[in-house]
N, CA, C and O atoms as a Tinker XYZ file with bonds, in Angstrom:
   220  protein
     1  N      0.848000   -1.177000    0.000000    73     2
     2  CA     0.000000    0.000000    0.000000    64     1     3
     3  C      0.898000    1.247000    0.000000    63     2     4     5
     4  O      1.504000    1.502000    1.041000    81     3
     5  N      1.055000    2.118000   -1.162000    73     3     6
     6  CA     2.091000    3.027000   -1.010000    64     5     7
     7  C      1.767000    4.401000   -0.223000    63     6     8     9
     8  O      2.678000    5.183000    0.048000    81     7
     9  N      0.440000    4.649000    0.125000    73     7    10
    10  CA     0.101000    5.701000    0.688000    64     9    11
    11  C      0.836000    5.572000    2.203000    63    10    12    13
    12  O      1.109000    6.564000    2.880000    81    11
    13  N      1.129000    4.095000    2.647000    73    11    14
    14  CA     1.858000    3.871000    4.267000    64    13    15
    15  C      3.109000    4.307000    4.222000    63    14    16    17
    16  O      3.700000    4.529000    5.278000    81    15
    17  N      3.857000    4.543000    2.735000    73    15    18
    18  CA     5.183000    5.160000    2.460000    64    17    19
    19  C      5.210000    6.979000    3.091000    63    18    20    21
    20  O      4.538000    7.885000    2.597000    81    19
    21  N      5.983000    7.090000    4.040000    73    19    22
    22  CA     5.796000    8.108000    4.744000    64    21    23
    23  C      6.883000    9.423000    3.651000    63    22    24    25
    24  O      6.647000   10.630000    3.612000    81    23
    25  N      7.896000    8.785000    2.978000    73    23    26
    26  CA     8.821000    9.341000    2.657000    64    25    27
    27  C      8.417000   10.311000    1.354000    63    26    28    29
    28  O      8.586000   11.499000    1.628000    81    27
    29  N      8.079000   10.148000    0.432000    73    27    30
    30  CA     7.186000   11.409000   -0.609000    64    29    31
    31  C      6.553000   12.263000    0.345000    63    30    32    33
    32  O      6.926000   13.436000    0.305000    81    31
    33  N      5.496000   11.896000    1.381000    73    31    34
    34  CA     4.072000   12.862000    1.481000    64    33    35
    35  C      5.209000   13.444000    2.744000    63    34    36    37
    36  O      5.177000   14.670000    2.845000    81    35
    37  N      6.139000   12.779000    3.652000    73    35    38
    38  CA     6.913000   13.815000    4.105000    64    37    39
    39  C      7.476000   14.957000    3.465000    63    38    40    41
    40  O      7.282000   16.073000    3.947000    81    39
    41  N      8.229000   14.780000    2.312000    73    39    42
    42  CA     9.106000   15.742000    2.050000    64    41    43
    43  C      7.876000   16.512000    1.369000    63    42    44    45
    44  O      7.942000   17.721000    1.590000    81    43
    45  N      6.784000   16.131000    0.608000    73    43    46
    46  CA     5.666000   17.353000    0.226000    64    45    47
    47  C      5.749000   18.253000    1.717000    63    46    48    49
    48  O      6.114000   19.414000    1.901000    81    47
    49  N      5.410000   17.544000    2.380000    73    47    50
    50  CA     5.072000   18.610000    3.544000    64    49    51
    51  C      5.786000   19.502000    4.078000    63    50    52    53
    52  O      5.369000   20.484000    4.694000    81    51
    53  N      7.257000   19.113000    3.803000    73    51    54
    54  CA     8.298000   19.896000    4.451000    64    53    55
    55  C      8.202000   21.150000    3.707000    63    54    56    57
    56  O      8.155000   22.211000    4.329000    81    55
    57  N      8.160000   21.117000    2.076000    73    55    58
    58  CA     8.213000   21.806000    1.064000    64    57    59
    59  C      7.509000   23.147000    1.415000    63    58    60    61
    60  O      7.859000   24.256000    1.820000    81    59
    61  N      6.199000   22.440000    1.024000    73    59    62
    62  CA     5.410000   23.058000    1.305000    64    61    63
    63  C      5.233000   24.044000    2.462000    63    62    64    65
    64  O      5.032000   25.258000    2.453000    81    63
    65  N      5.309000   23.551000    3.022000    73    63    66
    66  CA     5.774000   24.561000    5.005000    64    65    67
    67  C      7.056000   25.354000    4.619000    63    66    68    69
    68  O      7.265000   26.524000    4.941000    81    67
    69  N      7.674000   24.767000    4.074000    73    67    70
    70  CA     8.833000   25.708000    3.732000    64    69    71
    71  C      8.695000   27.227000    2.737000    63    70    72    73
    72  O      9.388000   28.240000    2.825000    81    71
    73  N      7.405000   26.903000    1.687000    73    71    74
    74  CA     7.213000   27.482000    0.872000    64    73    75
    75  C      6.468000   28.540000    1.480000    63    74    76    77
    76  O      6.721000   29.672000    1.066000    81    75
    77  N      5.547000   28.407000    2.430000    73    75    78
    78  CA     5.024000   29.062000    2.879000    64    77    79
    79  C      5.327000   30.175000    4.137000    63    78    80    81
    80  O      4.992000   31.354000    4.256000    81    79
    81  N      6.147000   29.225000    5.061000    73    79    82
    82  CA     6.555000   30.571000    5.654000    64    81    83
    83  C      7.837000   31.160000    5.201000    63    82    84    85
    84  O      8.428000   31.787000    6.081000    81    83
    85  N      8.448000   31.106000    3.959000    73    83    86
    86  CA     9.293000   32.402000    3.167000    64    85    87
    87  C      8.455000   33.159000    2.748000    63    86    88    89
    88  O      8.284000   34.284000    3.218000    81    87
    89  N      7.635000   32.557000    1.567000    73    87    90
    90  CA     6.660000   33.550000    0.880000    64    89    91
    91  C      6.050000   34.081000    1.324000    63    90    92    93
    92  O      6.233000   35.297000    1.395000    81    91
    93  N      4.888000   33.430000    1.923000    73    91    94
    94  CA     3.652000   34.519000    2.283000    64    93    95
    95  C      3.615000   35.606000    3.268000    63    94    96    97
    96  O      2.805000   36.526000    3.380000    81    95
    97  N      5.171000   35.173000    4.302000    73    95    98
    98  CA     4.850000   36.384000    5.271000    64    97    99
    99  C      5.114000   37.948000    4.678000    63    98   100   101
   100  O      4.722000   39.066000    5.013000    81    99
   101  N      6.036000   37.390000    3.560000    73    99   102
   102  CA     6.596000   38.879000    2.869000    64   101   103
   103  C      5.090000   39.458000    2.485000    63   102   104   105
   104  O      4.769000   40.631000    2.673000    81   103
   105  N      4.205000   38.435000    1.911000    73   103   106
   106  CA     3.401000   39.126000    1.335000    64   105   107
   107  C      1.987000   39.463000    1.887000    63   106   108   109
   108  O      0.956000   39.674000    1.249000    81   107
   109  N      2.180000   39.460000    3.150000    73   107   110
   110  CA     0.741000   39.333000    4.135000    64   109   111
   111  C      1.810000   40.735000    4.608000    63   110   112   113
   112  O      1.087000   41.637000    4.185000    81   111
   113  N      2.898000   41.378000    5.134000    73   111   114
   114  CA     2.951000   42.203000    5.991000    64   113   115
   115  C      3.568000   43.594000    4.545000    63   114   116   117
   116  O      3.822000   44.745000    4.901000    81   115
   117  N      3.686000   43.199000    3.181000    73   115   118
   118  CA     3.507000   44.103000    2.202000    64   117   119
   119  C      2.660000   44.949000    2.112000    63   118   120   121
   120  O      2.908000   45.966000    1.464000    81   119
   121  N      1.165000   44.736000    2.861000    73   119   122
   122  CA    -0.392000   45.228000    2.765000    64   121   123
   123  C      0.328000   46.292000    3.747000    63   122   124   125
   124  O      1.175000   46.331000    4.640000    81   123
   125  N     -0.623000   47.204000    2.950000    73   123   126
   126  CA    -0.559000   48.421000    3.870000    64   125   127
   127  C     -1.915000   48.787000    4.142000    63   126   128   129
   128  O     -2.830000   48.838000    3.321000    81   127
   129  N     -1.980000   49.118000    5.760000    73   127   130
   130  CA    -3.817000   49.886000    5.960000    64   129   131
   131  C     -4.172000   51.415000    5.865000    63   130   132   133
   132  O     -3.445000   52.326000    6.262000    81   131
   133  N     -5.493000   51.558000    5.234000    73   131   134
   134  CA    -5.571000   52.470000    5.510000    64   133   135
   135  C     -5.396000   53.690000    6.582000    63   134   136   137
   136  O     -4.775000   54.749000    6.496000    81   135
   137  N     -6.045000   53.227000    7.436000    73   135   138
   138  CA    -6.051000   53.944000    9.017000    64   137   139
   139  C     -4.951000   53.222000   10.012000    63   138   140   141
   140  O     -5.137000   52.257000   10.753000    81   139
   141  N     -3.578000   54.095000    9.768000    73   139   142
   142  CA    -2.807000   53.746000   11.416000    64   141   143
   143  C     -3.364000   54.209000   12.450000    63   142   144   145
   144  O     -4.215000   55.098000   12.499000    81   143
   145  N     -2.794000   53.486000   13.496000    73   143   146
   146  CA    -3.430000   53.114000   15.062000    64   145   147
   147  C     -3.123000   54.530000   15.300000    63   146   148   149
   148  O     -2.228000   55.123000   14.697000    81   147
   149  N     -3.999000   55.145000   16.328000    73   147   150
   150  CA    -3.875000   56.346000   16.963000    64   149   151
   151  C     -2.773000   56.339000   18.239000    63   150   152   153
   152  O     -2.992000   55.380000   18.979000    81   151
   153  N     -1.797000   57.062000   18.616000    73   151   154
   154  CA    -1.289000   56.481000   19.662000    64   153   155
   155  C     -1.735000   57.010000   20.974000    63   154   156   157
   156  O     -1.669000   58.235000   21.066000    81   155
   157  N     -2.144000   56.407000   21.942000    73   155   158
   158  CA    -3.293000   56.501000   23.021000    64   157   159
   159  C     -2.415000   57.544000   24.491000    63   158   160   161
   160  O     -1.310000   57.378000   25.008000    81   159
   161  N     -3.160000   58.254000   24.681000    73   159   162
   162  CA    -2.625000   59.018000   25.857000    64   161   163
   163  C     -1.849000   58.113000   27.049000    63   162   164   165
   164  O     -2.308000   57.109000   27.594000    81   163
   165  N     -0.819000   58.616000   27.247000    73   163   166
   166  CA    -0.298000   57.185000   28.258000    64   165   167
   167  C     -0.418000   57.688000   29.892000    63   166   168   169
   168  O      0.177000   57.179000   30.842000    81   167
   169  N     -1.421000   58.907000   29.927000    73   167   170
   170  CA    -1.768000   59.614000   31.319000    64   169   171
   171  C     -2.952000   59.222000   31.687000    63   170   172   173
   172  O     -3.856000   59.264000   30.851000    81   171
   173  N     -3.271000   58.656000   33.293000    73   171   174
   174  CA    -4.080000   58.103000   33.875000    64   173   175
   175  C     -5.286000   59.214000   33.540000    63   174   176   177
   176  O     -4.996000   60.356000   33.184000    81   175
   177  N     -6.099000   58.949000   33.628000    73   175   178
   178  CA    -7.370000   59.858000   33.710000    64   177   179
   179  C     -7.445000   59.783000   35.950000    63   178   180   181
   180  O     -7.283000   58.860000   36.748000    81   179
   181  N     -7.677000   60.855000   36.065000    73   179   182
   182  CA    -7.678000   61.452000   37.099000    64   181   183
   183  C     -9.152000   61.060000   38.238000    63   182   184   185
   184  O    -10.091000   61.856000   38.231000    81   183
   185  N     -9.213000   59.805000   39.152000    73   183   186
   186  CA   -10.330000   59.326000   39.483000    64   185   187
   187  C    -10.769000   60.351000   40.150000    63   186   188   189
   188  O     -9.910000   60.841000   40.883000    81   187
   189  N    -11.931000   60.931000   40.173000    73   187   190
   190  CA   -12.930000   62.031000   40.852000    64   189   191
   191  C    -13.070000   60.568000   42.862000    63   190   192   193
   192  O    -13.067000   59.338000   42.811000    81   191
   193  N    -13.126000   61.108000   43.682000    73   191   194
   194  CA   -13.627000   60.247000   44.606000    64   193   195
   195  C    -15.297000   60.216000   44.239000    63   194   196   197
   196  O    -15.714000   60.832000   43.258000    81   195
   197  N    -16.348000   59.319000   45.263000    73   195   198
   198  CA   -17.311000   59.517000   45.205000    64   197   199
   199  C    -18.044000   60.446000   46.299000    63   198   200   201
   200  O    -17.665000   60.514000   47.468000    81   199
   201  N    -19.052000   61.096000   45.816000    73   199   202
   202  CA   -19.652000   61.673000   47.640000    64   201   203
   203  C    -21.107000   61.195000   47.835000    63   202   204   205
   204  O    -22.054000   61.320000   47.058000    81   203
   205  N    -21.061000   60.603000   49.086000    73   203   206
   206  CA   -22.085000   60.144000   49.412000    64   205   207
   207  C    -22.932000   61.195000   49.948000    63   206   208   209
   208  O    -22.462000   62.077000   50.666000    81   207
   209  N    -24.425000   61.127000   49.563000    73   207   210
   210  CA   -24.693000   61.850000   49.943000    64   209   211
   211  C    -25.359000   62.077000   51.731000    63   210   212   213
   212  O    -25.810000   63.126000   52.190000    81   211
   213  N    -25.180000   60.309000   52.686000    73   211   214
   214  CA   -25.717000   60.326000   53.575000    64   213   215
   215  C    -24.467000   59.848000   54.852000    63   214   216   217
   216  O    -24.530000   59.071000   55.805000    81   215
   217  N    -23.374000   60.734000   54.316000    73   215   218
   218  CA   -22.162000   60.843000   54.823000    64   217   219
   219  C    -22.067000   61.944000   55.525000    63   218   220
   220  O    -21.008000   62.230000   56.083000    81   219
């Protein structure tokens, strides 16, 4: 039964995995987005306490 032959469908696989993470990462991080990230205030917002009013 040659499909139990591990040695072809190995090296496909290696290939393949190989092929893929050279190529595609170039071409997945090539994309450029429209909208860059805003960069976010890095200052706490200032907690108010609470007042009770039966304090």
């Amino acid at each position: 039964m040659p499909q139990l032959n591990p040695a072809p469908w190995f090296a496909i696989l290696t290939f393949s995995w190989l092929i893929f993470l050279t190529v595609l990462p170039s071409k997945i991080m090539s994309h450029t987005y429209p909208n860059e990230p805003a960069t976010q205030n890095t200052e706490k917002p200032k907690a108010d306490s609470w007042v009770w009013p039966w304090q």
